[in-house]
C-alpha positions as CSV (number, residue, x, y, z in Angstrom):
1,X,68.8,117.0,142.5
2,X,71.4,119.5,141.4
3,X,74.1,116.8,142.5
4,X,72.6,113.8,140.4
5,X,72.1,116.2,137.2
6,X,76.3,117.3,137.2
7,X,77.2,113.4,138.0
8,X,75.2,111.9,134.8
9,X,76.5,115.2,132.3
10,X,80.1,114.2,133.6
11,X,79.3,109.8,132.5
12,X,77.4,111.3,129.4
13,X,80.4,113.6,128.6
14,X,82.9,110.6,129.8
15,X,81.2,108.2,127.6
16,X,81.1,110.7,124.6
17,X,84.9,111.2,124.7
18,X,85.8,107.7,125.0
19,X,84.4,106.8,121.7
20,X,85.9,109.8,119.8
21,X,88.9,108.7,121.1
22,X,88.6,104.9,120.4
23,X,91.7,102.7,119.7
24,X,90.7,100.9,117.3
25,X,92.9,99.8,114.4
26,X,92.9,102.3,111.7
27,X,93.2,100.5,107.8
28,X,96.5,99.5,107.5
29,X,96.4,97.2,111.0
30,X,92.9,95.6,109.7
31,X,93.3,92.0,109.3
32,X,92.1,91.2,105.7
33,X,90.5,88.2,104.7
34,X,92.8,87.4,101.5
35,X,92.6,84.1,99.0
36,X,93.4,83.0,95.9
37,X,90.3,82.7,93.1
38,X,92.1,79.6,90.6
39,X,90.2,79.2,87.3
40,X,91.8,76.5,85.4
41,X,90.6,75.2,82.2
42,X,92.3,71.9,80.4
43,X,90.7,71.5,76.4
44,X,91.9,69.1,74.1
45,X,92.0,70.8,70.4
46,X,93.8,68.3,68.2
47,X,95.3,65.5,70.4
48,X,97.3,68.6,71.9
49,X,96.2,69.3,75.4
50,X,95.8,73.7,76.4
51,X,96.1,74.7,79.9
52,X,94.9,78.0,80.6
53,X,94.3,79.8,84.0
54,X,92.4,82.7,85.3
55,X,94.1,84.0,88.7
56,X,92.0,86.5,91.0
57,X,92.1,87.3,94.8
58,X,89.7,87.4,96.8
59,X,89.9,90.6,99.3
60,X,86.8,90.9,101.3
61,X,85.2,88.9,99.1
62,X,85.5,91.3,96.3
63,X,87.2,89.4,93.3
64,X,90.3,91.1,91.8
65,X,91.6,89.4,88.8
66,X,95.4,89.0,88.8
67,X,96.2,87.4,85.1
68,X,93.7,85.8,82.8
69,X,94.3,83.2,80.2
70,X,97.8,82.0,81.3
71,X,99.2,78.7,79.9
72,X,99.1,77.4,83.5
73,X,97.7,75.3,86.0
74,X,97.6,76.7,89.7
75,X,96.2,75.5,93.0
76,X,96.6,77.3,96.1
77,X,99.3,76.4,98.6
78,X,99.0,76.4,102.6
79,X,101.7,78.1,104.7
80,X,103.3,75.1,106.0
81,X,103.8,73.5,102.3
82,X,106.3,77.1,101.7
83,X,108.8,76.4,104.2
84,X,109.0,72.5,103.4
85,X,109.6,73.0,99.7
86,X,112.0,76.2,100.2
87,X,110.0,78.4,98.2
88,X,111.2,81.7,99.4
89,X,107.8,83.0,100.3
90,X,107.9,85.3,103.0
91,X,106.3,84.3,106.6
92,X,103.9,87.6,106.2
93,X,102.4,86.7,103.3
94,X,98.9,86.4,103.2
95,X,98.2,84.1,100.2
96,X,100.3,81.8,97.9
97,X,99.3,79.9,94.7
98,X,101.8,77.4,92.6
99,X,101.3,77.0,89.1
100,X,102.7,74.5,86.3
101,X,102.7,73.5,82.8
102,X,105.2,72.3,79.8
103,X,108.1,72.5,82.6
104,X,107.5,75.7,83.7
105,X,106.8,76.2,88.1
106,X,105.5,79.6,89.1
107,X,105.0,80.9,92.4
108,X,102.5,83.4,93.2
109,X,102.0,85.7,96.6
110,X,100.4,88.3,98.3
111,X,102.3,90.8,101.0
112,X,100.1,93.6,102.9
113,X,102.8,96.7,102.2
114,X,101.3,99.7,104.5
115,X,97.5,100.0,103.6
116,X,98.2,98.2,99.5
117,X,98.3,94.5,99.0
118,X,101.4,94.0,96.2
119,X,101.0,90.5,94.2
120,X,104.5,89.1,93.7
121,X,105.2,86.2,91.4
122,X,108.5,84.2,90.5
123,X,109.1,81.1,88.4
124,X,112.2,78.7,86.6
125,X,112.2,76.7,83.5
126,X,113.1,73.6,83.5
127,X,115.5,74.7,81.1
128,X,116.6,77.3,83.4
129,X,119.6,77.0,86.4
130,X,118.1,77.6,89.6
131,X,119.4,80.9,91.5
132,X,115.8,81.3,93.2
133,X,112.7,81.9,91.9
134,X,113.2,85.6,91.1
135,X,110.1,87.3,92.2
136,X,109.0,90.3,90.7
137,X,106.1,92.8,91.5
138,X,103.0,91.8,89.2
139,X,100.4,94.2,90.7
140,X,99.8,96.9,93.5
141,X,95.9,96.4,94.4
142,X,95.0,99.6,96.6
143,X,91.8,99.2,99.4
144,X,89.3,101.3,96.6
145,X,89.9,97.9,94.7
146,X,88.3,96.1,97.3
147,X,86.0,98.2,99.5
């Protein structure tokens, strides 16, 4: 009996320890559900048609807005459509949006930097000369944003 009793505290202790010391990812290796929220709203005051765009993220489901009220018009844009068109977005991004209006193109996306998700946007006039899109940091969300 004495030899039953020490073999089950030694799998109960085993069993214990292996779950305090679990390798599971810690935050920043998480894989995050990530996508664009796109609000776009087209009036006609007038004769002279208004674009205007709310642009959120989704992180978890929680809604972060990102800009509201733009003169734009955005959809989202799928990874493969970023390489054909050259648009500079990195491979690790998450998320990308493109937006338009009154010759204006802006490109929106998302990186995971450590345990932060930084919003990076870019854009040319078609006024402008091309020497990339130029992107620039627009926001830093940090995970109490979204948990």
């Amino acid at each position: 009996m004495k030899k039953q009793f020490n073999i089950g505290f030694c799998l109960l202790a085993l069993l214990c320890l292996s779950n305090c010391y679990s390798t599971k990812p810690n935050g920043a290796n998480k894989q995050l559900k990530v996508e664009f929220k796109l609000n776009n709203f087209l009036s006609e005051e007038e004769n002279i048609d208004a674009a205007s765009c709310t642009v959120s993220l989704l992180v978890e489901n929680k809604e972060i807005e990102i800009f509201y009220g733009r003169p734009l018009m955005c959809q989202e844009t799928n990874k493969d459509k970023w390489k054909q068109d050259n648009y500079a977005i990195p491979n690790q991004a998450l998320a990308a949006c493109e937006c338009f209006w009154a010759g204006y193109d802006s490109k929106i996306y998302v990186l995971r930097k450590g345990e932060r998700l930084q919003v990076y946007e870019g854009g040319i006039s078609e006024f402008g000369i091309a020497k990339g899109l130029g992107y620039k940091l627009i926001k830093t969300i940090h995970p109490k944003d979204w948990q």
